[in-house]
C-alpha positions in Angstrom: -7.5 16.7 42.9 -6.9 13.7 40.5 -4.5 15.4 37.7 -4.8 14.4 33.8 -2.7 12.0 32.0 -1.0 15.3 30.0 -0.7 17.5 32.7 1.5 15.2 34.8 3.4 14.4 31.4 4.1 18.1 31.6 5.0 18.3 35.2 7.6 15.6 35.3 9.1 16.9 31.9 9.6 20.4 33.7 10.8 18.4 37.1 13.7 16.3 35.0 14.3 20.0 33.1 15.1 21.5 36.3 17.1 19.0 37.9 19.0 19.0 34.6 19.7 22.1 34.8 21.0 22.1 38.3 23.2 20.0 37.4 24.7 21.7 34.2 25.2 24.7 36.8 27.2 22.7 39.2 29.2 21.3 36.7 30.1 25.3 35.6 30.7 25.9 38.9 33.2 23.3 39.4 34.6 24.0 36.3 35.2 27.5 36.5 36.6 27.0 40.0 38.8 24.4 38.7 39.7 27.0 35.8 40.8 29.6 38.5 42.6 27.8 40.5 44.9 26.5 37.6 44.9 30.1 36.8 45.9 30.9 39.9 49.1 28.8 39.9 49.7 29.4 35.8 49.9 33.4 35.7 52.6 33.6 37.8 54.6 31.3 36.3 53.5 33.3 32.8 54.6 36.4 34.2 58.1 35.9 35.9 59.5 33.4 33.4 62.7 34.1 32.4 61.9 33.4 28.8 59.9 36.7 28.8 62.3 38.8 30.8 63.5 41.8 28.8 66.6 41.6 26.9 66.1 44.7 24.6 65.3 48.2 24.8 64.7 50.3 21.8 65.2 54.3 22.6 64.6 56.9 20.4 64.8 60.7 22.3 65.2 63.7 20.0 66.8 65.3 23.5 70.6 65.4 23.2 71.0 66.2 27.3 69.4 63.0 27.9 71.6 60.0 27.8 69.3 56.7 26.9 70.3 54.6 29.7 69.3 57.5 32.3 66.0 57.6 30.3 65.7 53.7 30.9 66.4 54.0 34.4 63.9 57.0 34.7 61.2 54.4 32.7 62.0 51.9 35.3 63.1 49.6 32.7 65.3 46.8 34.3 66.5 43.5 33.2 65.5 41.4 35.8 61.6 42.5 34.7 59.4 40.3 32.3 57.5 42.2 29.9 54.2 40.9 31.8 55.2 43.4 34.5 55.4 46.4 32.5 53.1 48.7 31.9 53.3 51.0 29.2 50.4 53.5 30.2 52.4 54.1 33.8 55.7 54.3 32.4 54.2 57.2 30.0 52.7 59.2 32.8 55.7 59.1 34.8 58.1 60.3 31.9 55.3 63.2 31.2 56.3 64.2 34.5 59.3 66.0 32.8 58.6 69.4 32.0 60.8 69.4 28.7 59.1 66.1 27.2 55.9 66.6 24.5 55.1 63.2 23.6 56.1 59.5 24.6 55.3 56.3 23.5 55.9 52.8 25.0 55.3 49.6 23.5 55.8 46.0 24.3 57.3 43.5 21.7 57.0 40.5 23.2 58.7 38.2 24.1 61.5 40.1 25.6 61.6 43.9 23.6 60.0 47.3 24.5 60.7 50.1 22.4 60.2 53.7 24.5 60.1 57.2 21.7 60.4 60.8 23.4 60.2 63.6 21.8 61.0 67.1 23.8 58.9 70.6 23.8 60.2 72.9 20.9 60.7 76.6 22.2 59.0 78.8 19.9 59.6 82.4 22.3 60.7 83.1 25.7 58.7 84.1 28.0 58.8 86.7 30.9 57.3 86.5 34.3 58.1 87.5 37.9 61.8 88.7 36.7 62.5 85.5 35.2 62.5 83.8 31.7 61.2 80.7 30.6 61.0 78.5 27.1 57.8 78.2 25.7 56.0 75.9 23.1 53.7 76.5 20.8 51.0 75.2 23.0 51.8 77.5 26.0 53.9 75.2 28.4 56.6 76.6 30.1 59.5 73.9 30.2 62.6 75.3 31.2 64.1 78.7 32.9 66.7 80.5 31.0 69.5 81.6 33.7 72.6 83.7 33.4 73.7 84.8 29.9 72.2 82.3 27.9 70.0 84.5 26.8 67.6 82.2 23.5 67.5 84.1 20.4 64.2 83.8 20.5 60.9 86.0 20.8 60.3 87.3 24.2 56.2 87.9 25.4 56.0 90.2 28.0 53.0 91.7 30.2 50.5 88.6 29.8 51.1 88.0 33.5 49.9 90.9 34.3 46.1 89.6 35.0 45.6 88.1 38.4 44.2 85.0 37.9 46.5 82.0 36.5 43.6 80.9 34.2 43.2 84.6 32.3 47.5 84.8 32.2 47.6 81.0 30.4 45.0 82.6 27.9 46.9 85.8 27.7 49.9 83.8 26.9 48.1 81.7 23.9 46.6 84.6 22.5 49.7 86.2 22.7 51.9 82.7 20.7 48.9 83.3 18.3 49.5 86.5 17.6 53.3 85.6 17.0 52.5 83.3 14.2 50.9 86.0 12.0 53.7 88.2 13.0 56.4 85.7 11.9 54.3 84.6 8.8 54.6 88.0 7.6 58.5 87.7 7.8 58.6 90.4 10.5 61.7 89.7 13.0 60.3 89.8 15.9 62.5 90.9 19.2 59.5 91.4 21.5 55.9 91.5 22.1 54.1 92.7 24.7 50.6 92.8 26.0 49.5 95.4 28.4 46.7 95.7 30.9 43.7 96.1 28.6 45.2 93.4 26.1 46.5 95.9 23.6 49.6 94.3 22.0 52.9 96.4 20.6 55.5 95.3 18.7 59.3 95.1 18.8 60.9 93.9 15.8 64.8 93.5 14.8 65.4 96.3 11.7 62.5 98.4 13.0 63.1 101.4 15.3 59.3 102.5 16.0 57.2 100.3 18.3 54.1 99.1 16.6 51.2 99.5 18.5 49.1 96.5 16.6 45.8 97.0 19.3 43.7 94.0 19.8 44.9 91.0 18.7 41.6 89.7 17.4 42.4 92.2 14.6 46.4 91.3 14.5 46.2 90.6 10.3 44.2 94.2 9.9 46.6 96.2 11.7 49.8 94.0 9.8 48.1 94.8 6.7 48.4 98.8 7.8 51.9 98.1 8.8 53.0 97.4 5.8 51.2 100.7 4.1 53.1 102.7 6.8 56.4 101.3 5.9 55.8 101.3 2.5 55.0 105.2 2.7 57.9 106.1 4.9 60.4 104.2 2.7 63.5 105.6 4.2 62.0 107.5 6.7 61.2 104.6 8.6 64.1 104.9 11.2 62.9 108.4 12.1 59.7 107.2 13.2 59.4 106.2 16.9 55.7 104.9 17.0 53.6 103.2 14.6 50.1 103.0 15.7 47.5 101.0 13.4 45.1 100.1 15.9 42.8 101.8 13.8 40.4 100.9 10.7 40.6 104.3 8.7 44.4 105.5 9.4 47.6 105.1 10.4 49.2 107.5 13.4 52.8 108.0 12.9 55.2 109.5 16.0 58.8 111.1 14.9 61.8 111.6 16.9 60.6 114.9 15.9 58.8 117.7 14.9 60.3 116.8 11.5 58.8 114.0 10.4 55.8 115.4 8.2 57.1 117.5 6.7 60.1 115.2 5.4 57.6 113.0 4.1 55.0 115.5 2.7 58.8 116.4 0.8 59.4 112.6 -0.1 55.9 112.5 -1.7 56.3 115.7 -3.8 59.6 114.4 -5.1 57.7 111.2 -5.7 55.3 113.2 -7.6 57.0 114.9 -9.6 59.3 111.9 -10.4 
């Protein structure tokens, strides 16, 4: 079939389009393989030069017990490495591998610098379990046993590892650092507190010689709120009281050493009274 004049103008356009562009794609493709191969000898001449091996290190650790060159040496941080060959993100991960640090950061400074900041885990309370105790932070890590006699003046929480499943005891624990900061906040000096089985929490405070039964501690500001109604009322009274329950929304149950104890205060609000 005999072709017209335009339609083989168009078919040898599109043939010399083609061939042109296998051509441009060969020429890439000799290109980029030229490219990697002078890559290939390039980067690692880049990345062991000498002119980018590291000459300074920058350490800033708010952990006295750490010295700065066995924190180096823990990093991996030697002098005979380039900055090319560190990596910041690895040498984080392995120094979160210490239970006592919170945060670290690692930067390069190129040419020849790297700065490394670590800050430690603050204890907030100590924390009981299995016989022995540990530091806590605020976010519920424990970092470090206490042995011996060097007892933290600190907060202890006891009975949140009570519960059998590791999960429910971290929560225990949380709710229980929670709790702590409305207690503290309230300028209460707190010696102990301890969750038992069902969740209810007591308290233990320097000053104070009645345990507070606080209940739930969804409702930990309610039953502080009570507490300091009860101690208001018993003025000084208050040593002769041996339990303090406000786990309750319409009154406060009060336990005495003895038999005593209402009808010394029934006496202290007459005087009151008539005062």
């Amino acid at each position: 079939m005999r072709l017209r004049p335009h339609v083989r103008k168009l078919k040898a356009s599109l043939a010399t389009g083609s061939r042109l562009v296998l051509l441009a794609v060969s020429v890439l493709v000799v290109l980029a393989g030229g490219t990697w191969t002078a890559l290939a000898h390039v980067v690692p001449y880049v990345t062991t030069n000498d002119y980018f091996r590291l000459r300074s290190i920058r350490i800033a650790c708010d952990e006295p017990a750490v010295e700065p060159k066995a924190l180096a040496e823990m990093a991996g941080l030697y002098d005979d490495t380039t900055l090319w060959q560190i990596d910041p993100a690895q040498i984080e991960d392995r120094i979160r591998e210490q239970s006592w640090v919170d945060e670290v950061r690692v930067a390069r400074r190129f040419p020849w610098q790297v700065s490394l900041k670590v800050s430690r885990r603050r204890a907030v309370a100590a924390a009981v379990t299995d016989g022995h105790v540990y530091l806590v932070d605020r976010q519920g890590a424990l970092f470090r046993e206490v042995k011996g006699s060097a007892a933290p003046d600190l907060p202890y929480l006891s009975g949140w590892d009570q519960a059998a499943v590791h999960a429910e005891r971290a929560a225990r624990l949380l709710t229980m650092l929670r709790a702590l900061e409305k207690v503290t906040a309230r300028s209460y000096d707190v010696s102990e507190l301890h969750m038992d089985g069902d969740g209810t929490l007591w308290l233990f405070a320097a000053g104070m010689k009645a345990s507070v039964r606080l209940g739930d501690a969804a409702h930990v500001e309610t039953a502080l709120d009570l507490l300091r109604v009860a101690l208001s009322e018993l003025g000084p009274l208050a040593d002769r009281a041996r339990v303090i329950d406000v786990d309750y929304k319409d009154r406060i149950v009060i336990r005495g050493a003895d038999d005593k104890l209402p009808a010394l205060m029934a006496a202290q609000a007459e005087r009151a009274g008539n005062g």
